[in-house]
N, CA, C and O atoms as a GROMACS GRO file, in nm:
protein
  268
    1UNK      N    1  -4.460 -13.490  -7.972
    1UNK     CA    2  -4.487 -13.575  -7.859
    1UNK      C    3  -4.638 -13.601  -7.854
    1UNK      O    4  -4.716 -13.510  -7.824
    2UNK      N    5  -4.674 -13.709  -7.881
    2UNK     CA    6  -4.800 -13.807  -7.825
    2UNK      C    7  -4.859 -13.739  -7.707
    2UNK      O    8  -4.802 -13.703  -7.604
    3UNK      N    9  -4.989 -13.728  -7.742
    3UNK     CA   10  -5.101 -13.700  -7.577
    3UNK      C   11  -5.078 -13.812  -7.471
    3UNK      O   12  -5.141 -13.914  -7.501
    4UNK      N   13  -5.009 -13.823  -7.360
    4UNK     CA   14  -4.999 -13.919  -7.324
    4UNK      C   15  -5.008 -13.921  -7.171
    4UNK      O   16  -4.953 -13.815  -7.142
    5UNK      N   17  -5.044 -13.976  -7.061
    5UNK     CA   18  -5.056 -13.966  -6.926
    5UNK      C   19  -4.946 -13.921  -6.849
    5UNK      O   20  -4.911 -14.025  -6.794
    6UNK      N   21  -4.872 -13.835  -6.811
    6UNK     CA   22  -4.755 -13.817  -6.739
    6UNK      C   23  -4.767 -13.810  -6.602
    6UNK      O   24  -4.868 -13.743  -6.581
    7UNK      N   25  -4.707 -13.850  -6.477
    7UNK     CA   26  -4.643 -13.820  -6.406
    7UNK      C   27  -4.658 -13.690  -6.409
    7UNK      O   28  -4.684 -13.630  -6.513
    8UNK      N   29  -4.634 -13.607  -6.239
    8UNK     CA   30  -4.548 -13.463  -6.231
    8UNK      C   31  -4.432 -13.488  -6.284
    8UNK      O   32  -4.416 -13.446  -6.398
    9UNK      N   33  -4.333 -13.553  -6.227
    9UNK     CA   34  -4.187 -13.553  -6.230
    9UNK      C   35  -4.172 -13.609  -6.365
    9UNK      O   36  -4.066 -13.576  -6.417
   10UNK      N   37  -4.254 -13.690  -6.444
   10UNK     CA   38  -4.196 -13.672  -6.605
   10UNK      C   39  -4.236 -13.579  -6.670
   10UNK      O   40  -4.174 -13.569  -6.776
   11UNK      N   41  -4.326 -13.492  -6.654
   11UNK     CA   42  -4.325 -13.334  -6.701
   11UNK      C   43  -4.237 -13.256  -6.688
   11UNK      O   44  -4.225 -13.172  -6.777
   12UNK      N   45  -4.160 -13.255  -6.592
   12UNK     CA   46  -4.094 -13.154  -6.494
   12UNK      C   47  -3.949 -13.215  -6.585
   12UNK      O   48  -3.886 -13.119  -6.628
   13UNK      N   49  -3.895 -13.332  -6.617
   13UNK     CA   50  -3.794 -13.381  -6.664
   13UNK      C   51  -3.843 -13.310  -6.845
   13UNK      O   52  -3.780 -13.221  -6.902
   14UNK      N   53  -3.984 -13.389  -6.908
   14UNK     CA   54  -3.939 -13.335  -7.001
   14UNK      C   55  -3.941 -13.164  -7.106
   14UNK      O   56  -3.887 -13.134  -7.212
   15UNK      N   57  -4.031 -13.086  -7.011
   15UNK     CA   58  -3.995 -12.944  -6.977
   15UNK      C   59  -3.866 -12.875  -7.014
   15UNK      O   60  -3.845 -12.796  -7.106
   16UNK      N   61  -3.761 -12.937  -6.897
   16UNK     CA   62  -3.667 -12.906  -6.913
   16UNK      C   63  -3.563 -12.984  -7.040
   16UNK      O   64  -3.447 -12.956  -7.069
   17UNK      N   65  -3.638 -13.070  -7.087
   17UNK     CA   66  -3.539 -13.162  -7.215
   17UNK      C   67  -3.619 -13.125  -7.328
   17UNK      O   68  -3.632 -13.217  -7.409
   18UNK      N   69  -3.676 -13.019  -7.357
   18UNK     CA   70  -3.772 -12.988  -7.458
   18UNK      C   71  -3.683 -12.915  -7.580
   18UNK      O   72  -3.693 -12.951  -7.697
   19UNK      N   73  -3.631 -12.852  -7.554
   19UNK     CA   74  -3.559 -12.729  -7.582
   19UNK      C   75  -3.409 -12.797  -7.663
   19UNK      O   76  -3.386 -12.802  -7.784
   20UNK      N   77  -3.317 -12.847  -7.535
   20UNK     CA   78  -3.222 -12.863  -7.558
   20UNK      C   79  -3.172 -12.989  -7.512
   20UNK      O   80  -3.238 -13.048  -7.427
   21UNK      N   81  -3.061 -13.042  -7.556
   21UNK     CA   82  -3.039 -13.194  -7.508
   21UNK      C   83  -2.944 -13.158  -7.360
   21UNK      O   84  -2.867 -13.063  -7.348
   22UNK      N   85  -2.964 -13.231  -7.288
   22UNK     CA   86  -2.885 -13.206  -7.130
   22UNK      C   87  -2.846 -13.353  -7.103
   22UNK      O   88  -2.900 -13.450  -7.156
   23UNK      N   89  -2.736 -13.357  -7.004
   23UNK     CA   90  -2.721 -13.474  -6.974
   23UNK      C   91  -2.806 -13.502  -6.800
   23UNK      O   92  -2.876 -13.419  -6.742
   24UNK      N   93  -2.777 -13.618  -6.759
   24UNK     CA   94  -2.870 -13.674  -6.608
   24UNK      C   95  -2.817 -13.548  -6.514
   24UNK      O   96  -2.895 -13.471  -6.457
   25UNK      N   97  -2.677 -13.539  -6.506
   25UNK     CA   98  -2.660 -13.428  -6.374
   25UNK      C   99  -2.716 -13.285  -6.396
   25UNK      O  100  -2.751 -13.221  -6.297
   26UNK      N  101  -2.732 -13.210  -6.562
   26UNK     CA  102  -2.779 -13.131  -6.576
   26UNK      C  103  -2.878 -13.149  -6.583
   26UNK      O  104  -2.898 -13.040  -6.638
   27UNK      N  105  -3.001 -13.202  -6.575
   27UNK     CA  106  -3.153 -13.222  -6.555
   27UNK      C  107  -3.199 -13.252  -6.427
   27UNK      O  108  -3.307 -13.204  -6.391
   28UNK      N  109  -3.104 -13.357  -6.317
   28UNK     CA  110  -3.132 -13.300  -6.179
   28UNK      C  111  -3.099 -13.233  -6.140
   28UNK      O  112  -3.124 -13.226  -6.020
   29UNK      N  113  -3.032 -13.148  -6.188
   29UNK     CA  114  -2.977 -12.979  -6.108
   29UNK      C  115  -3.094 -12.909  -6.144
   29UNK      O  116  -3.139 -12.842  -6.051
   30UNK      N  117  -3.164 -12.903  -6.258
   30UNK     CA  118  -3.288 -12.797  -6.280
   30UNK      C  119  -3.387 -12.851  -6.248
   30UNK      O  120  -3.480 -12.774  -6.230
   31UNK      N  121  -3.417 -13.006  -6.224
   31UNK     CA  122  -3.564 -12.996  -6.150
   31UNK      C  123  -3.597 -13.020  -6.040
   31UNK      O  124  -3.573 -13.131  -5.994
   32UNK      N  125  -3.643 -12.951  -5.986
   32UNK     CA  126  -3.667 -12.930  -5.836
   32UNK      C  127  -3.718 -13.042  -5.718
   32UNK      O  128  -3.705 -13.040  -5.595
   33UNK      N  129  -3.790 -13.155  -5.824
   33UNK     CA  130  -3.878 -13.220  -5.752
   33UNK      C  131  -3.791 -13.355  -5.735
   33UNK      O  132  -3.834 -13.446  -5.664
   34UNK      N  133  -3.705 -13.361  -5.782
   34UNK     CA  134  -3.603 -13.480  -5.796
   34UNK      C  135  -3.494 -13.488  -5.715
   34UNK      O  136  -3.393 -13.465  -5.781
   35UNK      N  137  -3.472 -13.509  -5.608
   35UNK     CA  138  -3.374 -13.533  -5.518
   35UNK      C  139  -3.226 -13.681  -5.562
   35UNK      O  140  -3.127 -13.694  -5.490
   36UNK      N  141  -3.245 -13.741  -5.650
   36UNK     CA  142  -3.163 -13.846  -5.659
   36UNK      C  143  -3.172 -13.863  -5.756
   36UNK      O  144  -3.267 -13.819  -5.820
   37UNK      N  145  -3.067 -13.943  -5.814
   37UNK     CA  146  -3.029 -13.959  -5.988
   37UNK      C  147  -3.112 -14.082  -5.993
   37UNK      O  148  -3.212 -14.073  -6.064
   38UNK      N  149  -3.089 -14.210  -5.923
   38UNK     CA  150  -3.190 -14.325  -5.933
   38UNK      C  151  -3.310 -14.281  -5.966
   38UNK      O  152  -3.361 -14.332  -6.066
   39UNK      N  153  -3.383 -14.183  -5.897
   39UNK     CA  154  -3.502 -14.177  -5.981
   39UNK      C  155  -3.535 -14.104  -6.077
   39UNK      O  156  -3.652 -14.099  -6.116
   40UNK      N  157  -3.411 -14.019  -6.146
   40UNK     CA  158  -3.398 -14.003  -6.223
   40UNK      C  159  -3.389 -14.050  -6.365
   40UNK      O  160  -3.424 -14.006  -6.475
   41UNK      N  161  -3.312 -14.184  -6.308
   41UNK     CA  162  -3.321 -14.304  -6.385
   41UNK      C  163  -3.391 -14.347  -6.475
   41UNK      O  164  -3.390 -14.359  -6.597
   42UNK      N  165  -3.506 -14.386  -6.312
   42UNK     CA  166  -3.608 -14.432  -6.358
   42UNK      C  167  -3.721 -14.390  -6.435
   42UNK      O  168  -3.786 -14.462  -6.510
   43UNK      N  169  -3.743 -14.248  -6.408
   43UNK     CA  170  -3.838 -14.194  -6.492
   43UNK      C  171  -3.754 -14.142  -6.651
   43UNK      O  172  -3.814 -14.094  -6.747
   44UNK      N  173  -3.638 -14.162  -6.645
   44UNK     CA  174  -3.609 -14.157  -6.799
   44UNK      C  175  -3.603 -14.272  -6.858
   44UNK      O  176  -3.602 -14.279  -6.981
   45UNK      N  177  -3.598 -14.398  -6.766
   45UNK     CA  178  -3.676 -14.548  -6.802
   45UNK      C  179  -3.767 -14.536  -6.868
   45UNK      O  180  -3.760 -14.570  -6.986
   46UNK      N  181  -3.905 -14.474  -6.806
   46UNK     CA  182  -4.010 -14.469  -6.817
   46UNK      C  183  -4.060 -14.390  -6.954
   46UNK      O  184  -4.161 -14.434  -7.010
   47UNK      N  185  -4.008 -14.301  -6.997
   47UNK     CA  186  -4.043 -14.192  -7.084
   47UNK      C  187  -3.964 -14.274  -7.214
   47UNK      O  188  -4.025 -14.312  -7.314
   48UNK      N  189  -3.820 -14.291  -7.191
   48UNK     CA  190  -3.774 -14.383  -7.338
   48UNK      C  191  -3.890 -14.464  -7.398
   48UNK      O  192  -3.934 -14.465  -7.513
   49UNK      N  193  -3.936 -14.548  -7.259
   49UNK     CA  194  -4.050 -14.626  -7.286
   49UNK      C  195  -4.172 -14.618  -7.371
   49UNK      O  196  -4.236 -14.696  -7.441
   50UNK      N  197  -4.181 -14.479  -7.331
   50UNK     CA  198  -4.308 -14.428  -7.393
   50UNK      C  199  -4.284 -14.340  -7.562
   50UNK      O  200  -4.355 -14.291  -7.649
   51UNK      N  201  -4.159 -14.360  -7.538
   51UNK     CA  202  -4.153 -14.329  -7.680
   51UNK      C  203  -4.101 -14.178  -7.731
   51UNK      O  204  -4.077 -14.136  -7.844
   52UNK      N  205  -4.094 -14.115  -7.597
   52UNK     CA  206  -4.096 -13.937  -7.572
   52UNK      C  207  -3.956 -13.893  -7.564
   52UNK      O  208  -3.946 -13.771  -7.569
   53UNK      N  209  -3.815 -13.975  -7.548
   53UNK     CA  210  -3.727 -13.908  -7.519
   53UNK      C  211  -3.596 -13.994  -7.642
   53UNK      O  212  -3.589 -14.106  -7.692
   54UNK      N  213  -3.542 -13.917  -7.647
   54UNK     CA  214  -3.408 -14.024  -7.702
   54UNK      C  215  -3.349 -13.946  -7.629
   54UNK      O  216  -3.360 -13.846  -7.559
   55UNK      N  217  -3.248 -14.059  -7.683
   55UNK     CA  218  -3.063 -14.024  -7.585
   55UNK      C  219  -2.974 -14.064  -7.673
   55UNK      O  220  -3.007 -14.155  -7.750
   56UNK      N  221  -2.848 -14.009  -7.682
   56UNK     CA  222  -2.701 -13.982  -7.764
   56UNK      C  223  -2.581 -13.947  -7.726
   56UNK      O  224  -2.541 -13.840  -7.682
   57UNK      N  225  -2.532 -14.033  -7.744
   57UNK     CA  226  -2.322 -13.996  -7.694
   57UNK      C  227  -2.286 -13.907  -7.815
   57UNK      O  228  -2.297 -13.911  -7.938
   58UNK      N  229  -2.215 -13.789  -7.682
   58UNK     CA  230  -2.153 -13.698  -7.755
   58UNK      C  231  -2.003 -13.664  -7.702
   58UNK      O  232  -1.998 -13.592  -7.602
   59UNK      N  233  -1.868 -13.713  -7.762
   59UNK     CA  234  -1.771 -13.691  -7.650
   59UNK      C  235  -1.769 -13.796  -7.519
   59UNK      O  236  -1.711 -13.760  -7.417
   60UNK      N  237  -1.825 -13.908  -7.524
   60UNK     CA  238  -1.822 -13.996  -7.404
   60UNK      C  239  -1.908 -13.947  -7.311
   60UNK      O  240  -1.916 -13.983  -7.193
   61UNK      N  241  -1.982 -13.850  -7.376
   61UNK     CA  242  -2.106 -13.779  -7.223
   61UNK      C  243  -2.257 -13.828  -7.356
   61UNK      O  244  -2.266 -13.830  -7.479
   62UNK      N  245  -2.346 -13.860  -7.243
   62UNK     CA  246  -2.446 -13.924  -7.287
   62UNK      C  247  -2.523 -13.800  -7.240
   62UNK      O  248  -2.501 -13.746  -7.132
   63UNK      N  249  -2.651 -13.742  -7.366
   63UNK     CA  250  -2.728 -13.633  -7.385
   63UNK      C  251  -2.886 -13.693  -7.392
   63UNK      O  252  -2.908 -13.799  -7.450
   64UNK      N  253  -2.981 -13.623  -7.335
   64UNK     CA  254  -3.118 -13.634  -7.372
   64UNK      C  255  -3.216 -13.541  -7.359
   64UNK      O  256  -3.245 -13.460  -7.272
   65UNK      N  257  -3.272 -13.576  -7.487
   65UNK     CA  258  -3.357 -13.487  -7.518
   65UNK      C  259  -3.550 -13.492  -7.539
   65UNK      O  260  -3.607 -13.596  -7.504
   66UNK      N  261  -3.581 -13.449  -7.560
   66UNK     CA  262  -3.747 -13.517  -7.564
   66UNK      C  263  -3.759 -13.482  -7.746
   66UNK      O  264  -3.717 -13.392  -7.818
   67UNK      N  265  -3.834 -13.602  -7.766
   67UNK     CA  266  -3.875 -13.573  -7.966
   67UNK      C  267  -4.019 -13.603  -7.950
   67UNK      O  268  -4.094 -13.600  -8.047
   0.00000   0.00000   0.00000
């Protein structure tokens, strides 16, 4: 991962997606600062964007991870 300007809450998302791939409900259950999946969303909008995260169907459940 690129030196790149983050957000708290896209740290805090990719922290927890560092490791292992999780899907949206398992990543707002572990981070604390995120109250709603919409903005959950959005800051995994934001981070695809930047180049920091992919995502993958596994079983009809969609996984993400940070690369």
């Amino acid at each position: 991962m690129n030196n790149q300007n983050f957000t708290p809450e896209q740290l805090s998302v990719l922290n927890e997606i560092k490791n292992q791939p999780l899907t949206s409900f398992e990543i707002l259950r572990r981070v604390e600062n995120l109250s709603m999946i919409l903005s959950l969303y959005n800051i995994m909008d934001e981070l695809n964007d930047k180049g920091v995260v992919k995502s993958y169907m596994n079983n009809d459940v969609k996984y993400h991870i940070a690369c």
